[in-house]
C-alpha positions in Angstrom: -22.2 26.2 0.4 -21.5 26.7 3.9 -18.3 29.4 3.5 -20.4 31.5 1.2 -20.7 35.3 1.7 -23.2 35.7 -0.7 -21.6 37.2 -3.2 -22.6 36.3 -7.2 -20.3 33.7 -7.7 -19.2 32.5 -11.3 -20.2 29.1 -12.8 -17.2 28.0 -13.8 -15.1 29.7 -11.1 -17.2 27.5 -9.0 -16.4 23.9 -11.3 -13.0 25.0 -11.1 -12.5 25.2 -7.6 -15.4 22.7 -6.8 -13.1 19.9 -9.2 -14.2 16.7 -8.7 -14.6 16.8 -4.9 -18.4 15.3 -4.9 -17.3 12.4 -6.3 -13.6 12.1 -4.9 -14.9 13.1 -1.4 -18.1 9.4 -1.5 -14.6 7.6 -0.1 -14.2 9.9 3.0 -17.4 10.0 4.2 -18.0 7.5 6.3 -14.4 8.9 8.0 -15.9 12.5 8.0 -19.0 11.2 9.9 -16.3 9.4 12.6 -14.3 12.0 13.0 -17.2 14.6 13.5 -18.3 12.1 16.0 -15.6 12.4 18.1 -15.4 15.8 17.7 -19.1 16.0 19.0 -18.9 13.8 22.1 -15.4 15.5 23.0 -17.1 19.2 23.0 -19.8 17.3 25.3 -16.9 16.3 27.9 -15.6 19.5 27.9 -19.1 21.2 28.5 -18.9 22.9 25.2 -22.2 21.4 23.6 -24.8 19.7 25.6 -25.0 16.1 26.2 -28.5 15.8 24.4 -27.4 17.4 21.3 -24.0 15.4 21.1 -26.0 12.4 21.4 -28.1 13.4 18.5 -25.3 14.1 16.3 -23.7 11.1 17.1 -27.1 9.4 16.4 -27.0 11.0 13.1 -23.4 10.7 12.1 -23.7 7.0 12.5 -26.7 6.9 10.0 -24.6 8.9 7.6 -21.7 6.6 8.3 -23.8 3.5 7.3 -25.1 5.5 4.0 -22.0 6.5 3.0 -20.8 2.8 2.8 -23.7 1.3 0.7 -23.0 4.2 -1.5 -26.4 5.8 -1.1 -25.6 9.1 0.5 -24.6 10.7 -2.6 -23.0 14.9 -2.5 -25.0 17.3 -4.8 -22.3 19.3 -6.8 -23.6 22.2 -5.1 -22.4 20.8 -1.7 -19.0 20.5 -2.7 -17.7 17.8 -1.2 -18.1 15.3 2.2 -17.5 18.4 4.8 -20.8 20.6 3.4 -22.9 17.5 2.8 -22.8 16.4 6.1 -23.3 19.3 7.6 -25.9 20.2 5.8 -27.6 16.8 6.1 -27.0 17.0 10.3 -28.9 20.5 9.8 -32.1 19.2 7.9 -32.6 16.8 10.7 -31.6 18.5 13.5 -32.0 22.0 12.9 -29.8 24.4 15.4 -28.4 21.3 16.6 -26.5 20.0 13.3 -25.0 23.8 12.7 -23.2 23.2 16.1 -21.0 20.3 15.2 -18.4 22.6 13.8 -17.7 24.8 17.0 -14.2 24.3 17.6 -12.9 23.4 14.2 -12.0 24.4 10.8 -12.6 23.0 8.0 -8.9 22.5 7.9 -8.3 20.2 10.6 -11.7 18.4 9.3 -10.5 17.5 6.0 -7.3 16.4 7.2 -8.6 14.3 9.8 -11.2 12.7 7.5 -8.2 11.6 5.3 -6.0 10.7 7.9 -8.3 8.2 8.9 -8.9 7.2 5.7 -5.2 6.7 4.9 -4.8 4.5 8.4 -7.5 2.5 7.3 -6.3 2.3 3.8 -2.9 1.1 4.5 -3.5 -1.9 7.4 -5.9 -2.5 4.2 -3.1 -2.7 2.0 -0.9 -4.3 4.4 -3.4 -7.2 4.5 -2.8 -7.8 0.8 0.7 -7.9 1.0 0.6 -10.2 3.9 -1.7 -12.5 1.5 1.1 -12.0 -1.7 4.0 -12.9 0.8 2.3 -16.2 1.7 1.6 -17.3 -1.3 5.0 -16.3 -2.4 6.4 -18.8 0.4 3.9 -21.5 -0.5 5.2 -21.0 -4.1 8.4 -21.7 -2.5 7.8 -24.4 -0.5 6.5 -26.4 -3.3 9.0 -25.8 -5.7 11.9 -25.3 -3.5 14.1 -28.0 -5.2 13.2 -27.3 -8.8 16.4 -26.1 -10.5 16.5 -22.6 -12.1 19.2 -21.2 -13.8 20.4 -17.7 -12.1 20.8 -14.7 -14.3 23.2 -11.7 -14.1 23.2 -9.4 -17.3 20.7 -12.1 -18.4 23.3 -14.8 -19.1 23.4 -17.8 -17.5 25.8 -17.4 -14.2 25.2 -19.8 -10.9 22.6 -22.5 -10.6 19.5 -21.3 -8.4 15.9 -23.0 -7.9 12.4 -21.9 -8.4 12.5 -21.8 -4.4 15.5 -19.7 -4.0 13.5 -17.2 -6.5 10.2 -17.1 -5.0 11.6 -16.5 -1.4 13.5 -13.3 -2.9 10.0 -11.6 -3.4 8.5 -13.0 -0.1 11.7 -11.4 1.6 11.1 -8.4 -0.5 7.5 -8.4 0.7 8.3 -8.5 4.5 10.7 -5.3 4.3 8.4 -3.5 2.6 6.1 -5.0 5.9 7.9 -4.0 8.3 8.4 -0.5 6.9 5.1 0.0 6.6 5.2 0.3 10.6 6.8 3.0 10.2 4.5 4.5 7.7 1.6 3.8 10.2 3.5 5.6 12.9 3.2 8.9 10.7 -0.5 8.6 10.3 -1.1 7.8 14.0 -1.2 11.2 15.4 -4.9 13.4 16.0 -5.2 16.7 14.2 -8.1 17.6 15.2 -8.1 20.6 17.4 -5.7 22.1 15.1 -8.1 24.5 13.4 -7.0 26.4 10.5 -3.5 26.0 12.3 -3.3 28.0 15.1 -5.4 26.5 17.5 -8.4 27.8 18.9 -9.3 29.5 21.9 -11.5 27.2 23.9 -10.8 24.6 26.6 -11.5 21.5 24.1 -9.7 18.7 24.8 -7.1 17.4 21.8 -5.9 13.9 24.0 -9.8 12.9 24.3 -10.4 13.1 21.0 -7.1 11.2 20.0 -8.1 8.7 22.1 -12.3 8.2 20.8 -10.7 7.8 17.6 -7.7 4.9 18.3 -4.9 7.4 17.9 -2.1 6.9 19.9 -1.2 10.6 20.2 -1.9 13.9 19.4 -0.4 15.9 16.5 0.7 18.8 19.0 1.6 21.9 16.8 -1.4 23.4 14.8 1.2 24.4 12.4 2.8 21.5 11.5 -0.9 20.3 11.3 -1.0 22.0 8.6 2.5 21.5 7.4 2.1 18.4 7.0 -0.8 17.8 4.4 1.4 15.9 1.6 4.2 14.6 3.5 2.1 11.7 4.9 0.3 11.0 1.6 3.8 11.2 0.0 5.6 8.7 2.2 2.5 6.5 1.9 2.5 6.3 -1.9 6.1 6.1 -1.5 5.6 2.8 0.3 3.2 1.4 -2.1 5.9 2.6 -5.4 8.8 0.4 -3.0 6.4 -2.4 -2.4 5.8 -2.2 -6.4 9.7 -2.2 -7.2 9.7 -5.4 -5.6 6.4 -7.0 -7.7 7.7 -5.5 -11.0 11.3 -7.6 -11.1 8.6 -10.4 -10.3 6.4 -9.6 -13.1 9.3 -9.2 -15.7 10.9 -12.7 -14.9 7.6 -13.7 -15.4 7.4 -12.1 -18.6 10.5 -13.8 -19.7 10.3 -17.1 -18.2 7.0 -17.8 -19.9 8.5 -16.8 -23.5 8.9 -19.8 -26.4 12.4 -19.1 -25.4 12.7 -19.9 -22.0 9.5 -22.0 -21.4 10.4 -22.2 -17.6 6.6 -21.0 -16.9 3.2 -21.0 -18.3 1.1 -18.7 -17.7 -2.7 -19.7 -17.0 -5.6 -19.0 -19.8 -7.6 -16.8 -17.5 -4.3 -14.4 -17.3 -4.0 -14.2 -20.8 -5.9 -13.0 -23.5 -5.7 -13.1 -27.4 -5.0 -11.6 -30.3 -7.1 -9.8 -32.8 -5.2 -11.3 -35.4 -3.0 -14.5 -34.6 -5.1 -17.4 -33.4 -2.1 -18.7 -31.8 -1.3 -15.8 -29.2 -1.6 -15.9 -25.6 -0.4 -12.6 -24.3 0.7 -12.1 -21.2 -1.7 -8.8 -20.6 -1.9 -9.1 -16.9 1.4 -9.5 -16.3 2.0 -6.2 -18.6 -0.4 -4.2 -16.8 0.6 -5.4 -13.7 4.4 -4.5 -14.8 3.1 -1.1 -15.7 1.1 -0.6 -12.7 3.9 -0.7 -10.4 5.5 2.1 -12.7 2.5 4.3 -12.5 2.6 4.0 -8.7 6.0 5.7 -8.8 4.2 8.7 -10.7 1.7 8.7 -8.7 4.2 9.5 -6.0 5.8 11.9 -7.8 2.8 14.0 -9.1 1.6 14.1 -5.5 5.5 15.1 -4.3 5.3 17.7 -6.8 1.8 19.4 -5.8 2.6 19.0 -2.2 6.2 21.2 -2.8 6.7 24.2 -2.7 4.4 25.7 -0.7 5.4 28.0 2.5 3.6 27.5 6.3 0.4 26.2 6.7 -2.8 26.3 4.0 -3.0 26.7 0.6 -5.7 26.1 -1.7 -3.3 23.8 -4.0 -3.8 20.8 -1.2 -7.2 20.1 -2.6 -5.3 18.5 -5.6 -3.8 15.9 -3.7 -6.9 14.1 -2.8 -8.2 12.6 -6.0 -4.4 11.2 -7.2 -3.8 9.8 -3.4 -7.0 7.9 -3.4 -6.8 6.9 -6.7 -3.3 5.6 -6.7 -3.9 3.5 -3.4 -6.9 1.6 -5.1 -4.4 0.6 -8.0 -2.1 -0.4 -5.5 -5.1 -2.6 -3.5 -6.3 -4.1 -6.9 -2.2 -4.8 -8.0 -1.7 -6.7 -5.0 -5.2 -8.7 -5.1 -4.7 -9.6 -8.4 -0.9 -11.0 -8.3 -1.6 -12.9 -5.2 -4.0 -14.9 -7.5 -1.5 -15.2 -9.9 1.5 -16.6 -7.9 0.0 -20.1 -7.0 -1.6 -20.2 -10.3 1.9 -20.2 -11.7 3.2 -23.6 -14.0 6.5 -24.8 -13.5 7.5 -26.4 -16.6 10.5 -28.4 -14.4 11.8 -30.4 -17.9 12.6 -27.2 -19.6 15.0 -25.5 -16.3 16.8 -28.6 -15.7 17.4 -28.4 -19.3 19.1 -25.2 -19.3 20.9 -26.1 -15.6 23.8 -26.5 -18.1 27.4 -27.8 -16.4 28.9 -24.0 -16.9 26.3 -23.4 -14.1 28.9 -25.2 -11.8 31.7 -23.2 -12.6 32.0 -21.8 -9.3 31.1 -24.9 -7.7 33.8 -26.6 -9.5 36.5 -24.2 -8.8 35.6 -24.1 -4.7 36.1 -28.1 -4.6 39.3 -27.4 -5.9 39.6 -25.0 -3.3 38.6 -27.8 -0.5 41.4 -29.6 -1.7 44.6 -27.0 -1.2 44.4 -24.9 -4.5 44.3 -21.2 -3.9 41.1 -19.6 -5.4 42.4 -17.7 -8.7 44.5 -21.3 -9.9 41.2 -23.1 -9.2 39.0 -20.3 -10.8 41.6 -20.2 -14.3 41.8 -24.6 -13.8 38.3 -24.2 -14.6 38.3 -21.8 -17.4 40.5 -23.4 -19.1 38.7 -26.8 -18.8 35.3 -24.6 -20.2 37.3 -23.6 -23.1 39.3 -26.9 -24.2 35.6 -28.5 -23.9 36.7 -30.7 -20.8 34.6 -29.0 -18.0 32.7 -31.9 -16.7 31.6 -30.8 -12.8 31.1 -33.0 -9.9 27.0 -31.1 -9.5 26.2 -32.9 -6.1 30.1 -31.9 -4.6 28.7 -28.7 -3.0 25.9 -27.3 -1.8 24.7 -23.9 -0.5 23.6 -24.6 3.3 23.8 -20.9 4.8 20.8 -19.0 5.8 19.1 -18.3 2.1 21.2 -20.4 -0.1 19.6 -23.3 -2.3 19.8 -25.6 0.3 18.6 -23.4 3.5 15.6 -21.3 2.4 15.0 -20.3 6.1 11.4 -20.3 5.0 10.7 -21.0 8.7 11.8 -17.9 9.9 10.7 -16.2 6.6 6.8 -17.5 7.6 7.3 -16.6 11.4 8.4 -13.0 10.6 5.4 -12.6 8.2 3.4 -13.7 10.9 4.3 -11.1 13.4 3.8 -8.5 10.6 0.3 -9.4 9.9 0.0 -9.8 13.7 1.1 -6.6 13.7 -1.5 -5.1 11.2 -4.4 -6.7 12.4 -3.9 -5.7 15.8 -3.6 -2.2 14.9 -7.0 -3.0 13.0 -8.6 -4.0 16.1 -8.1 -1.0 18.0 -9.7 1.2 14.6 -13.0 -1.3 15.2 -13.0 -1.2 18.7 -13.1 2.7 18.7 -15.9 3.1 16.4 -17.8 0.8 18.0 -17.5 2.6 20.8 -17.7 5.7 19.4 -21.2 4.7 18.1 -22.4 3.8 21.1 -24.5 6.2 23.2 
């Protein structure tokens, strides 16, 4: 290990503070190899290294990149983790050369820029797959948009709705959580290389050129907020994902209901249910379960993160490690939740007889009571007109009297605008996603 002082060191002293890095860390390397990259062709520009050896590492880095992505550049649990292995790799090949890519640089600043660029690249990643949920949500809409649904509050019946009106809700949902993720990305978009262990170092290296090999918009100026800041980004990231799961899991759970004997208003495809052990009749909703429980374990995931990441004064401390395995862990649950429900959505059955059944006339109520309202009668005579009609057994509503045409209501879904916002989002996304390719590729070339 490369921080050794050769000292005897104790086997399981060393699993324990070893953890599961050398499998954790396979995710990061291809980002380790980037950022080392950069850091190599910056301490060229700056005269720091010489232009024949950053080439070489860069050479090399690029062939660990590549390895690292068809999984075959595995990390010997005596390396540790990414860091080690790749410097140790650079040093079989190159000799002196490969021990010089760390002047300039702690292992600090190199582990968090390694998973900051893993986290940028993870959430436009992420984004992507809400940007494919949100469509399908609006094509759900769009093809069932005058299907009547009965609304819920408390779970009783309460104002008629459609299967449209319902489907934009979560494609609305979806494009907050879109547009906050901008914000998210802002975070992430800052260099900290150059930071070292959080103080700096002293050498004329040049932070702005590195930020700018690597598609960062800026530079993460103070070495000790550098530091700092390990857990506050990967916090409001998971955060993101638990928000953008708080939207999917009232989904899920109408879904849940809707496809009950009871209701009937859905079925639920054979390939998302499975069987029981037991009852030849069964079709459980299982992916609709885990799905529903999924977006509750990305909540904890937030909070165990929040609560290892707390706590802590200035700068490093060895408890950071910790946050790496549940932060990459809980962001591939989040990839694989919203892969997997934007397969669902379309393949979704409206059962169309069974919700205009149970459009009942107390639906209208409301309705009722504002065409009184049209006609002179103040509001609370309408509303008790109508109650009383409900309870003598009279109620008998004019259905086609009134309609909601604002912006969102049953008869104005706005779906336009709805599509053209989630258009600029993924716009958005993929142009940032650009600029990530366009600087490796550049980085990689010599």
């Amino acid at each position: 290990m490369l921080w050794a002082k050769d000292l005897p060191l104790d086997v399981a002293i060393h699993r324990f503070t070893v953890g599961e890095d050398p499998d954790t860390d396979l995710v990061l390397l291809p980002f380790d190899a980037l950022g080392s990259a950069a850091h190599a062709k910056m301490l060229a520009a700056t005269g720091l290294l010489a232009a024949d050896d950053a080439a070489a590492l860069v050479r090399e880095l690029e062939r660990i990149a590549n390895l690292a992505r068809q999984n075959a550049f595995p990390i010997p649990p005596h390396l540790e983790d990414c860091h080690t292995a790749i410097e140790a790799d650079l040093t079989r090949s190159l000799g002196a050369v490969g021990q010089r890519i760390h002047l300039g640089r702690s292992r600090n600043d190199q582990v968090i820029l390694a998973f900051r660029l893993y986290l940028r690249d993870a959430l436009l990643r992420l984004g992507l797959r809400v940007s494919d949920l949100a469509a399908a949500f609006v094509a759900f809409a769009r093809a069932h948009q005058s299907i009547p649904l009965p609304g819920y509050t408390h779970l009783r019946r309460a104002m008629p709705s459609t299967f449209g009106m319902w489907a934009a809700a979560f494609a609305e949902g979806l494009l907050e959580e879109l547009e906050a993720l901008q914000s998210v990305y802002q975070r992430l978009d800052r260099c900290p290389l150059g930071s070292a262990a959080g103080f700096g170092v002293p050498l004329p290296i040049d932070r702005e050129l590195t930020a700018k090999l690597l598609g960062f918009s800026k530079v993460q100026r103070s070495p000790i907020d550098v530091q700092n800041s390990r857990g506050r980004h990967e916090v409001a990231m998971l955060q993101w994902t638990a928000s953008t799961g708080g939207v999917l899991e009232k989904f899920l759970w109408d879904v849940s209901l809707y496809s009950t004997e009871e209701f009937g208003f859905l079925k639920l495809p054979d390939a998302f249910t499975t069987g029981s052990s037991i009852m030849p009749q069964k079709k459980n909703p299982d992916v609709v379960e885990l799905a529903r429980g999924r977006c509750r374990e990305l909540r904890g995931t937030a909070s165990l993160v929040d609560q290892i990441a707390s706590g802590l004064p200035s700068s490093y401390h060895r408890d950071l490690q910790l946050l790496k395995r549940p932060v990459i862990l809980g962001l591939r649950q989040a990839e694989e939740l919203f892969g997997v429900l934007a397969r669902l959505v379309p393949a979704l059955e409206v059962e169309a007889g069974a919700t205009t059944a149970a459009s009942t006339d107390e639906l209208y109520a409301a309705h009722q009571a504002y065409v009184y309202v049209q006609g002179g009668m103040p509001f609370r005579e309408a509303y008790r007109k109508v109650a009383q009609q409900i309870q003598e057994g009279t109620f008998a509503p004019d259905r086609a009297a009134l309609t909601a045409t604002h912006l969102g209501g049953a008869g104005n879904l706005g779906l336009e605008a709805l599509s053209a916002d989630l258009a600029a989002a993924r716009t958005w996304i993929e142009a940032k996603g650009v600029i990530h390719a366009q600087a490796e590729e550049a980085l990689w070339a010599n």
